[in-house]
C-alpha positions as CSV (number, residue, x, y, z in Angstrom):
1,X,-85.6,16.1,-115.1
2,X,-84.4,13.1,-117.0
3,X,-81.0,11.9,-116.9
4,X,-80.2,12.9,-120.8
5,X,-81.7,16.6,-120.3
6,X,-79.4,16.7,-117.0
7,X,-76.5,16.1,-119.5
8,X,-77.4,17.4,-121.9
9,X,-78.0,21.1,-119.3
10,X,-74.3,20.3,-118.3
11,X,-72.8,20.3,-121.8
12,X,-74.6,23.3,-122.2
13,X,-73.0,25.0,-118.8
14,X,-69.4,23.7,-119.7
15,X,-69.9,25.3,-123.3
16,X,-70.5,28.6,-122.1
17,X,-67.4,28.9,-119.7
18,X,-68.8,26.8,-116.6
19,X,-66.9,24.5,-114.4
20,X,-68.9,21.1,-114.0
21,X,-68.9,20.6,-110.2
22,X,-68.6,16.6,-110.5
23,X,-66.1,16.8,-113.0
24,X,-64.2,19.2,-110.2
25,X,-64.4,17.0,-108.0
26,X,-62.9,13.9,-109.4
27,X,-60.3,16.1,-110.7
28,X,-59.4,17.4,-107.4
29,X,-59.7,13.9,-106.3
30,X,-57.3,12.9,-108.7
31,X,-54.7,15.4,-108.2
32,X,-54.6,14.5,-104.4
33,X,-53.9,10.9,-105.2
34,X,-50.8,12.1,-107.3
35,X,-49.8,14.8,-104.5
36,X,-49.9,11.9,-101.7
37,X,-47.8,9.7,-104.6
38,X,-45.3,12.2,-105.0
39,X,-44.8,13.1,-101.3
40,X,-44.5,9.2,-100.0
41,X,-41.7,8.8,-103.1
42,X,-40.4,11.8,-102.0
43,X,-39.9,10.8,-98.1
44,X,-39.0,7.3,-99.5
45,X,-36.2,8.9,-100.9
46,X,-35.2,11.3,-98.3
47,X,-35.2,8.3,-95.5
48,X,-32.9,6.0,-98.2
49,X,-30.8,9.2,-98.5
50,X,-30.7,9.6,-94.6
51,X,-29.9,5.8,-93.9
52,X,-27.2,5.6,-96.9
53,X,-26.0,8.7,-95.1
54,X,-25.7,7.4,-91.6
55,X,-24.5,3.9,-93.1
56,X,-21.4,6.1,-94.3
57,X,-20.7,8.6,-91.8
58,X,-20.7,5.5,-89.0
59,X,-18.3,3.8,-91.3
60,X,-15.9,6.5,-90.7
61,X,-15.5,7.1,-94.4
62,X,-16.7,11.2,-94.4
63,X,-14.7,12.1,-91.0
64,X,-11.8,10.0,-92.3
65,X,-10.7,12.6,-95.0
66,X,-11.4,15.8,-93.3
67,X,-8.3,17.9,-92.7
68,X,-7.5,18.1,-88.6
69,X,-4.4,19.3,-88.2
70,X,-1.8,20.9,-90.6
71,X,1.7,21.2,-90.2
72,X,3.9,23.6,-91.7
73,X,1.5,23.5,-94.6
74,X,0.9,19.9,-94.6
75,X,-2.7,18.6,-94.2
76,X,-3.1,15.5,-91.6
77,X,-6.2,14.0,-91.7
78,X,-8.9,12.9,-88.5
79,X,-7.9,9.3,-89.3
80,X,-3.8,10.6,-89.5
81,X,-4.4,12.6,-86.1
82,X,-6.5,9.6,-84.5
83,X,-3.6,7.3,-85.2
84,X,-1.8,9.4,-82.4
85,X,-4.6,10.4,-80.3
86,X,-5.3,6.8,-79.5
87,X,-1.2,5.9,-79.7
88,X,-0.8,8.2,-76.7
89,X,-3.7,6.7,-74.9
90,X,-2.6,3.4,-75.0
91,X,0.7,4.3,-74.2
92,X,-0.8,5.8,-70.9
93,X,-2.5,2.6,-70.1
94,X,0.4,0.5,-70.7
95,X,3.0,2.8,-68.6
96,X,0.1,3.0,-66.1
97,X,-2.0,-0.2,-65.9
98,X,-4.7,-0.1,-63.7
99,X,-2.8,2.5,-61.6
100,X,-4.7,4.6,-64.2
101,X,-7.2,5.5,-62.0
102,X,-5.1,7.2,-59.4
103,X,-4.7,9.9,-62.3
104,X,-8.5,10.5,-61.9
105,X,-8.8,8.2,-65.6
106,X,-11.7,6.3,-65.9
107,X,-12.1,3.9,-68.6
108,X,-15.3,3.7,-68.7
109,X,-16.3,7.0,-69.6
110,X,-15.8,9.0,-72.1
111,X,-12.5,11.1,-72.3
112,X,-14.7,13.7,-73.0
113,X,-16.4,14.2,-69.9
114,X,-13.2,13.6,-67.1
115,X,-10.7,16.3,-66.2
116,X,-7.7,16.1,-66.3
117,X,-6.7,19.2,-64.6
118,X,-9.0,22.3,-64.1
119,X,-8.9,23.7,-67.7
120,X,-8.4,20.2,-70.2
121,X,-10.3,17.2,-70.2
122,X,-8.6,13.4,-70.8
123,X,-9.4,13.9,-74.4
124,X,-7.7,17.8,-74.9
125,X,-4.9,16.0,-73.3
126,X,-4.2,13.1,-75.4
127,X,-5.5,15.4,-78.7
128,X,-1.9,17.9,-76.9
129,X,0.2,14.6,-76.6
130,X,-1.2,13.7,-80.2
131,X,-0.5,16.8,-82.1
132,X,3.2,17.6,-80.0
133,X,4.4,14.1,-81.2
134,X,2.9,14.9,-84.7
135,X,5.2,17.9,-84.8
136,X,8.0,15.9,-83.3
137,X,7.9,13.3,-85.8
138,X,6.9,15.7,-88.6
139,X,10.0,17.6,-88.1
140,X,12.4,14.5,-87.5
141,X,11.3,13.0,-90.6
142,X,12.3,16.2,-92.9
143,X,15.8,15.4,-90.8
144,X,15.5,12.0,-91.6
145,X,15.0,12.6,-95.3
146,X,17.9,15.6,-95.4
147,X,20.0,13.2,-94.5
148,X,18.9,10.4,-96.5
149,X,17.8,7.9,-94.0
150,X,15.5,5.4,-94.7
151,X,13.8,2.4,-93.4
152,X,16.6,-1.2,-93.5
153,X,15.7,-4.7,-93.2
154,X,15.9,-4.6,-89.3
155,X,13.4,-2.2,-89.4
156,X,11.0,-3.6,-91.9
157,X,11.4,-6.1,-89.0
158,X,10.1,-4.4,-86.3
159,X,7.4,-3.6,-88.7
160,X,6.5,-6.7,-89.9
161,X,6.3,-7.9,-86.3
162,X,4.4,-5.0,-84.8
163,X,2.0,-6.2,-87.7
164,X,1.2,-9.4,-86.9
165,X,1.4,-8.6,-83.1
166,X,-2.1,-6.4,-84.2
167,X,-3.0,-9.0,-86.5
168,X,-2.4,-12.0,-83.5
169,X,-4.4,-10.1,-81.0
170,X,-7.1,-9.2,-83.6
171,X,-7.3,-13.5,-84.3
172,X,-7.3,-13.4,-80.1
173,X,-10.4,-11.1,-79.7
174,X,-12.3,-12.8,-82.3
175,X,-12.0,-9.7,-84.8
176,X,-10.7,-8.7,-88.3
177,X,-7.6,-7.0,-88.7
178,X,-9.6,-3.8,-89.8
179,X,-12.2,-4.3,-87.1
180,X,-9.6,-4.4,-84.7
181,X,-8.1,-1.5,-86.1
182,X,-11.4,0.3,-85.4
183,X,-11.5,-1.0,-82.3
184,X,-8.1,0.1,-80.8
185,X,-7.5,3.4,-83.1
186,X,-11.4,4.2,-84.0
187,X,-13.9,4.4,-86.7
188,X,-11.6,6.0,-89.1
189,X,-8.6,4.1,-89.0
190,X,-7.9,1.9,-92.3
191,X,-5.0,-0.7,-92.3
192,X,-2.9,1.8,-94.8
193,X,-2.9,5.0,-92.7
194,X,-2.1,2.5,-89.6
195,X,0.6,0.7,-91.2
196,X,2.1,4.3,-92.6
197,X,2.3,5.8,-89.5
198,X,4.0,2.9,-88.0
199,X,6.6,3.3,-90.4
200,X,7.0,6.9,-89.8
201,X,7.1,6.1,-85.8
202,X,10.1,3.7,-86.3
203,X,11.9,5.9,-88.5
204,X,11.1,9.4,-86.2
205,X,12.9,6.3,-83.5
206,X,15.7,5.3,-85.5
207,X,16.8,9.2,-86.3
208,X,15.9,10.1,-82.8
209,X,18.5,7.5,-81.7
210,X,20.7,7.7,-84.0
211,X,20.9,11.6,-82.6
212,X,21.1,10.7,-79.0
213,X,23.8,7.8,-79.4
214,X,26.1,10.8,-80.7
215,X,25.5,12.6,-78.1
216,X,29.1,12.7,-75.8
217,X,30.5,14.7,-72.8
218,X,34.2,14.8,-71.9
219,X,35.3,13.9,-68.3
220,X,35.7,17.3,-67.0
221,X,32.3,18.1,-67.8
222,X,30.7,15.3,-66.0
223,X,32.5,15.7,-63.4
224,X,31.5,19.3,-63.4
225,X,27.9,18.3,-63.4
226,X,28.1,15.5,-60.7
227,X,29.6,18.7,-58.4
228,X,27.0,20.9,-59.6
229,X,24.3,18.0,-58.3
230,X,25.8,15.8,-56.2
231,X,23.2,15.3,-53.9
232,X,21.7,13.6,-56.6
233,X,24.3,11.0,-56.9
234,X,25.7,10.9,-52.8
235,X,25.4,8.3,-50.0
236,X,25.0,9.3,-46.4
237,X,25.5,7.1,-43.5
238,X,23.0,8.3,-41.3
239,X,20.3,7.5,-38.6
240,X,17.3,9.2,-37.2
241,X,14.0,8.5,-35.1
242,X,10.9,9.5,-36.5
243,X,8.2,10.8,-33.6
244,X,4.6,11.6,-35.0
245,X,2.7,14.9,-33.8
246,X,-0.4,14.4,-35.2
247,X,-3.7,13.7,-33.9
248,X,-6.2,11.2,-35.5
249,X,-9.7,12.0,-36.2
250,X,-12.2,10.6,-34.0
251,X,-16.1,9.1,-34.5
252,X,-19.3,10.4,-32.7
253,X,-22.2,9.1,-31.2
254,X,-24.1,9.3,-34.3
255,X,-20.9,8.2,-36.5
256,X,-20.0,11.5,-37.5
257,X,-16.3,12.3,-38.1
258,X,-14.9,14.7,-36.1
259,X,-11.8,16.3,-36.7
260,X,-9.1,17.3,-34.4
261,X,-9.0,21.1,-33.4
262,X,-6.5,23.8,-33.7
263,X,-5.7,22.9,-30.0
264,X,-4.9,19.8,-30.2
265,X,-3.2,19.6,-33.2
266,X,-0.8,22.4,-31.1
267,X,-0.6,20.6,-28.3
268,X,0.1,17.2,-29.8
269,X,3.3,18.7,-32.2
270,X,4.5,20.0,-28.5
271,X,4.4,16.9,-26.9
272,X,5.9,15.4,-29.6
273,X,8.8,18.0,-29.5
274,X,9.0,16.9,-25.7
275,X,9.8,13.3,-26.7
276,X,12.1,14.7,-29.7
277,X,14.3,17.2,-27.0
278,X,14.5,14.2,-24.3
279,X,15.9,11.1,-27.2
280,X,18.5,13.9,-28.3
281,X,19.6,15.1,-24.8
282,X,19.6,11.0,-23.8
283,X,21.6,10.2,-27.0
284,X,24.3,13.1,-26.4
285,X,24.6,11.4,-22.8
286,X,25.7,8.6,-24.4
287,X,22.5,6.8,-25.3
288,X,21.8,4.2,-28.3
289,X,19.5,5.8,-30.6
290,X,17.5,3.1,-31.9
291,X,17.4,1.4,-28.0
292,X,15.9,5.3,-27.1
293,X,13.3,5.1,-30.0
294,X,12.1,2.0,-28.5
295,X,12.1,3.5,-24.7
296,X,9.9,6.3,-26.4
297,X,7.8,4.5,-28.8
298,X,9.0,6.2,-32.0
299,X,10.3,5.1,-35.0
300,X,14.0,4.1,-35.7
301,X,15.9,4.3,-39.4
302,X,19.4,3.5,-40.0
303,X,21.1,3.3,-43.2
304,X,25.2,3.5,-44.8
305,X,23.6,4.3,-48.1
306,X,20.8,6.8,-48.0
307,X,19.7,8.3,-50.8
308,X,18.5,11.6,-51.2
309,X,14.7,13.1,-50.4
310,X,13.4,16.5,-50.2
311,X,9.9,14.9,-48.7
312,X,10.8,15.3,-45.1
313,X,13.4,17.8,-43.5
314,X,16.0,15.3,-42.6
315,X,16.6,14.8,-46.4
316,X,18.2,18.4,-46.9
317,X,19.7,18.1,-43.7
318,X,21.4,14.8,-43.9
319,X,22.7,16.2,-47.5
320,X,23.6,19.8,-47.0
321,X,27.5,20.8,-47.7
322,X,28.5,21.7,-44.3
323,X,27.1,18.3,-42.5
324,X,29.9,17.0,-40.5
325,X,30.4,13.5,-38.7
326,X,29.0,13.6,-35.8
327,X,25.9,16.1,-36.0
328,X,22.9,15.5,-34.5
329,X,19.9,17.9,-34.4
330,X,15.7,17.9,-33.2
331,X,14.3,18.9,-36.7
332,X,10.6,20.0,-36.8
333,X,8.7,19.0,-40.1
334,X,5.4,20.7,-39.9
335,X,4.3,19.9,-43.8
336,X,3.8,15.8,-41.8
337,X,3.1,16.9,-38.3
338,X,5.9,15.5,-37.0
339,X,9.8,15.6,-35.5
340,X,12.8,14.0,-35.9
341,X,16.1,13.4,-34.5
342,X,18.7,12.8,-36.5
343,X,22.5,11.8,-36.8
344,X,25.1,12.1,-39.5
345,X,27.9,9.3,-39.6
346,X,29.4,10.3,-43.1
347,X,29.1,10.8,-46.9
348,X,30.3,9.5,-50.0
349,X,30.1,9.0,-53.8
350,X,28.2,6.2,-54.6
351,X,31.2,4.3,-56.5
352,X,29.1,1.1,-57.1
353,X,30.1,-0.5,-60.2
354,X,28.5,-1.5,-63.7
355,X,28.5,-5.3,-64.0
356,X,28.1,-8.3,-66.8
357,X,26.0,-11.0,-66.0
358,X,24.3,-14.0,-67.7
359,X,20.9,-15.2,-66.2
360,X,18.5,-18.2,-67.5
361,X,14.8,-16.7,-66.2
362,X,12.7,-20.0,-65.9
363,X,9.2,-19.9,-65.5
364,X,6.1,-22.3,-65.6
365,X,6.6,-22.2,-69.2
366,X,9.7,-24.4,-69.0
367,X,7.5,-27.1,-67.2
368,X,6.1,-29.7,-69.1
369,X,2.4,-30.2,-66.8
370,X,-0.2,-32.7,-67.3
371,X,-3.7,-31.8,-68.8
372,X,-5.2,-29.4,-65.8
373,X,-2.1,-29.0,-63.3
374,X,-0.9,-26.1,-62.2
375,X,2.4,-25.0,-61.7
376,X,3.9,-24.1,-58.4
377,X,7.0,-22.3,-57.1
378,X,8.8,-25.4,-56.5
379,X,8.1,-27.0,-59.4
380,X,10.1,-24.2,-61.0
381,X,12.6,-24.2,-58.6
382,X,13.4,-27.8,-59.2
383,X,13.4,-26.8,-63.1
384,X,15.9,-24.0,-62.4
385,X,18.0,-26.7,-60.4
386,X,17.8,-28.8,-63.2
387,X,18.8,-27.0,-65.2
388,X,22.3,-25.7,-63.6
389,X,23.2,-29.5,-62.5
390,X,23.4,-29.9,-66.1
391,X,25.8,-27.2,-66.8
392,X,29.3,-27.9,-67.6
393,X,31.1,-25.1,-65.6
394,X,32.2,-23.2,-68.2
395,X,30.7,-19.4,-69.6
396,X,30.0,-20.5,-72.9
397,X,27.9,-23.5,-71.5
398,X,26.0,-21.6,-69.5
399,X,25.1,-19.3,-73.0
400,X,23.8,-22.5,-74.3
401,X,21.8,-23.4,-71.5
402,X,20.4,-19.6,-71.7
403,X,19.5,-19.9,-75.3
404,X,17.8,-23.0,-75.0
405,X,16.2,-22.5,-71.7
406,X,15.9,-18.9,-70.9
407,X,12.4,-17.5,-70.8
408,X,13.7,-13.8,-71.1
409,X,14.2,-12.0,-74.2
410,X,17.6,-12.1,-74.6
411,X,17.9,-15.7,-74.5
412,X,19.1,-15.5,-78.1
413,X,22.5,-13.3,-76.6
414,X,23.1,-16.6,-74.2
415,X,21.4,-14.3,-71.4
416,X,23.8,-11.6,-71.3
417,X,23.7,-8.2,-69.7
418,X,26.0,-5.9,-70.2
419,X,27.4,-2.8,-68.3
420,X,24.6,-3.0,-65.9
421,X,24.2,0.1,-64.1
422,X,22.9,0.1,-60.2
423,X,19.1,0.5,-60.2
424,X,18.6,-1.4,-63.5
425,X,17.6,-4.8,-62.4
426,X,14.7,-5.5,-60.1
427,X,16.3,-5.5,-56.4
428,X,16.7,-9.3,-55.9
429,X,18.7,-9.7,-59.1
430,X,20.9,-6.7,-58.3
431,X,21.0,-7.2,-54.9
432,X,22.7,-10.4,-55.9
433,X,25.0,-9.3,-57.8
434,X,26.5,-6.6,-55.1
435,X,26.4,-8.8,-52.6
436,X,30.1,-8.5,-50.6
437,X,32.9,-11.1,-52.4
438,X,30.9,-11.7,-55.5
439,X,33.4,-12.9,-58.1
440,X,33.4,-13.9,-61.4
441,X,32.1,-17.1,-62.5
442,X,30.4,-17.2,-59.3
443,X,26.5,-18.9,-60.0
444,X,23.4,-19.1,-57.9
445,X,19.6,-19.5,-58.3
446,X,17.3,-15.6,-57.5
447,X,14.0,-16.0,-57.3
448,X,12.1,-12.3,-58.4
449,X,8.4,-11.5,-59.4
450,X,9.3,-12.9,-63.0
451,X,10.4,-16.3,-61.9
452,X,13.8,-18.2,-60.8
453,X,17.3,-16.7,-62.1
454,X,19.9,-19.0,-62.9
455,X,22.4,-16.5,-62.2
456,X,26.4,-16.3,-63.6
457,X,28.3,-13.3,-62.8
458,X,30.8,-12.6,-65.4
459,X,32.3,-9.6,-63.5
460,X,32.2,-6.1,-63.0
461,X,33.0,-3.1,-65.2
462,X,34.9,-0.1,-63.9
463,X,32.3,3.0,-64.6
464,X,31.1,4.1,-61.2
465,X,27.6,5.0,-60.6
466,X,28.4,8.3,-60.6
467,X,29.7,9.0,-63.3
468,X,27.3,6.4,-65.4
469,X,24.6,8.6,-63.9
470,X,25.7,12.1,-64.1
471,X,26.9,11.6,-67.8
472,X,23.6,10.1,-68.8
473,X,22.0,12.7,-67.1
474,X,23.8,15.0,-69.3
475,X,22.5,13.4,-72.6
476,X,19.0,13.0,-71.5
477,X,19.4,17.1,-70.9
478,X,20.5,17.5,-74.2
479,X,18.8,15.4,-75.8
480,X,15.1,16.9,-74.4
481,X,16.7,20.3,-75.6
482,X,16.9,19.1,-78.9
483,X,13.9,17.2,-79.0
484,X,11.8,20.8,-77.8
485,X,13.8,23.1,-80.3
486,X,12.8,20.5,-83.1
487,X,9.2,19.9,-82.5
488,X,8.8,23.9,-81.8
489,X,10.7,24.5,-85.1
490,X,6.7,24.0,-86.8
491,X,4.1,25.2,-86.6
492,X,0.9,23.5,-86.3
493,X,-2.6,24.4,-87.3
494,X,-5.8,22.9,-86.0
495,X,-8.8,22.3,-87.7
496,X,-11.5,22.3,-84.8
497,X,-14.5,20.9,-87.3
498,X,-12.0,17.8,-87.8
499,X,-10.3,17.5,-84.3
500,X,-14.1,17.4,-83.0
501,X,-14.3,14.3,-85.1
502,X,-11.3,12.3,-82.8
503,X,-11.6,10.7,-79.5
């Protein structure tokens, strides 16, 4: 058949309702082309959407805005509630340091996947400490404003310089001051919801303060708290001898350990007893206690200002009401698999007094060291001596040495401390200042783990430990009374979609 009566039969088949096999298929050819067109725009589309999408949600702006936490009606964001997550976190490693790990924290991991305690990971617990200082602050703020408090100049201040602090460290690391925000309080923290909740943190601080500093107790109610928990602020002049009854575990042929048994452990607490009946009946004979620990290979302790301890039995014994001068007793202290003897001499108040005293702190940072030299001990040491040889004997000299010298942070003050309670100053500094005939204007040079004191004593107050202790122990009481009652006073809501989002 020739090609034009082939036609020509097709034109014929179409006519009469027939579908023209070639013409199907290049039609069907045709519609596939479009089809794969449409589905490759389509996924083109859907992976733009997808990558926009993760582009945004890694830039922490969809989590930002979701509601966490509300607060008596109040909606707090995930980048409000992160603010304080990561506050109480750092706050933890810089009370804690690398001791952080002795609380079974490790940095490395994620928060979600440590325990704190049986039933609350790391990150439950700093979302708690977040939310109860949200409430806290939260509810000190409608105080604050009640009252008509606001931020002053001192405060903007504190502000400003908490600011650039970030900002300096931010410079330090090599990051942006919103990078570094990201870094430090996470993804969704933008330099406005930091810098507004540092605002609201100083001004919680300031009301808060402001509270406790009005906080005052008459003297017959201290003294009625010092009676009610003197043990807390006593002295006892006391010795004892310390003789161990327990028995160390031991190593096998194949480096096993092996612990001790039932048996021994017995029999090692009875010998121990022996030893502890034959000091005391010695000593009653007249002996010297610490010359009889030695004989017996024990451990001596003597002190004219012990403190109080409930860790081992002597402490309750040493401190309990009836002790008289003169006691002496075998105690058995089966918690440390040990016993003791021990002798009472007396008790007393602890009367030390608060003091006033100017210090210069030098450190290597008063040296001026050649390019690569390192400073030594001495070298400071000769600073520090220096530095008083050109002191003109008088108090307000030795503020004007402090203010131009003094590596401590309240140089500007002329490096004065004021009503200085006992236990406030690293030992070697206080232990200086108690030491027997101190007088004032009296001057010397303490070396401590922050560098070398130039020490002037300008003389001591007349509040006796004491009282200074038992009275402050009275505010801090009421003050963590308050400080409950006000953050429990609202009520808080979270939002487990958005606290998901923190941490």
């Amino acid at each position: 058949m020739s090609a034009s009566r082939e036609k020509k039969k097709r034109q014929e088949f179409v006519a009469g309702g027939g579908i023209d096999p070639k013409a199907a298929r290049a039609a069907e050819q045709k519609a596939a082309e479009k089809k794969a067109k449409i589905l490759y725009s389509t996924l083109a589309i859907v992976f733009v959407v997808v990558a926009v999408f993760l582009v945004v949600y890694n830039s922490g702006i969809i989590q930002r805005n979701q509601t966490a936490l509300t607060i008596d009606g109040e909606k707090y964001t995930v980048a409000d509630v992160s603010y304080y997550y990561h506050d109480a976190y750092q706050s933890f490693l810089n009370t804690y340091g690398s001791y952080a790990s002795l609380f079974g924290l490790d940095t490395s991991k994620s928060l979600k996947s440590q325990n704190y305690s049986e039933d609350m990971t790391w990150d439950e617990y700093f979302k708690d400490q977040a939310v109860s200082n949200m409430k806290f602050i939260h509810a000190v703020l409608a105080k604050a404003e009640e009252e008509n408090m606001t931020l002053d100049d001192e405060d903007m201040k504190t502000f400003n310089s908490a600011v650039e602090n970030l900002k300096s460290q931010a410079t330090e690391y090599g990051y942006s001051y919103k990078s570094y925000l990201n870094v430090v309080y996470g993804s969704t923290m933008t330099a406005s919801v930091f810098e507004e909740h540092l605002k609201d943190q100083i001004l919680a601080n300031k009301y808060a303060t402001t509270y406790q500093d009005s906080l005052s107790f008459t003297d017959e109610e201290i003294q009625t708290y010092y009676e009610e928990n003197k043990n807390s602020y006593d002295l006892v002049d006391g010795e004892y001898v310390s003789i161990s009854g327990s028995v160390e575990s031991t190593t096998d042929e194949e480096g096993n350990t092996v612990e001790p048994t039932e048996e021994e452990k017995t029999a090692a607490m009875e010998a121990a007893k022996e030893t502890a009946e034959k000091i005391m009946a010695a000593y009653e004979d007249g002996g010297d206690l610490e010359a009889l620990a030695e004989e017996y290979g024990a451990t001596y302790t003597s002190s004219d200002e012990m403190t109080y301890s409930s860790t081992y039995v002597y402490g309750d014994w040493f401190f309990d009401g009836s002790r008289t001068a003169g006691d002496a007793e075998v105690l058995e202290d089966t918690d440390y698999s040990r016993y003791f003897v021990a002798v009472f001499h007396d008790r007393k108040q602890d009367t030390a007094l608060d003091y006033n005293v100017r210090h210069i702190l030098v450190t290597e940072d008063n040296l001026e060291l050649a390019e690569g030299e390192e400073a030594t001990d001495e070298m400071v040491l000769a600073k520090a001596e220096e530095i008083l040889d050109s002191w003109d004997g008088t108090e307000e000299g030795f503020a004007e040495l402090a203010k131009e010298y003094s590596q401590d942070g309240n140089a500007a003050e002329g490096g004065l401390y004021e009503n200085v309670a006992k236990g406030a100053m690293v030992s070697e500094f206080e232990d200086w200042c108690y030491e027997a005939g101190r007088k004032s204007g009296d001057t010397g040079i303490v070396k401590t783990p922050y560098g070398q004191h130039i020490m002037y004593f300008v003389g001591y107050g007349d509040t006796p430990y004491w009282y200074y202790a038992s009275n402050n122990a009275l505010i801090s009481n009421a003050y963590t009374e308050w400080q409950t009652a006000i953050t429990d006073s609202v009520t808080a809501e979270m939002n487990e979609a958005g606290m998901a989002m923190i941490g």
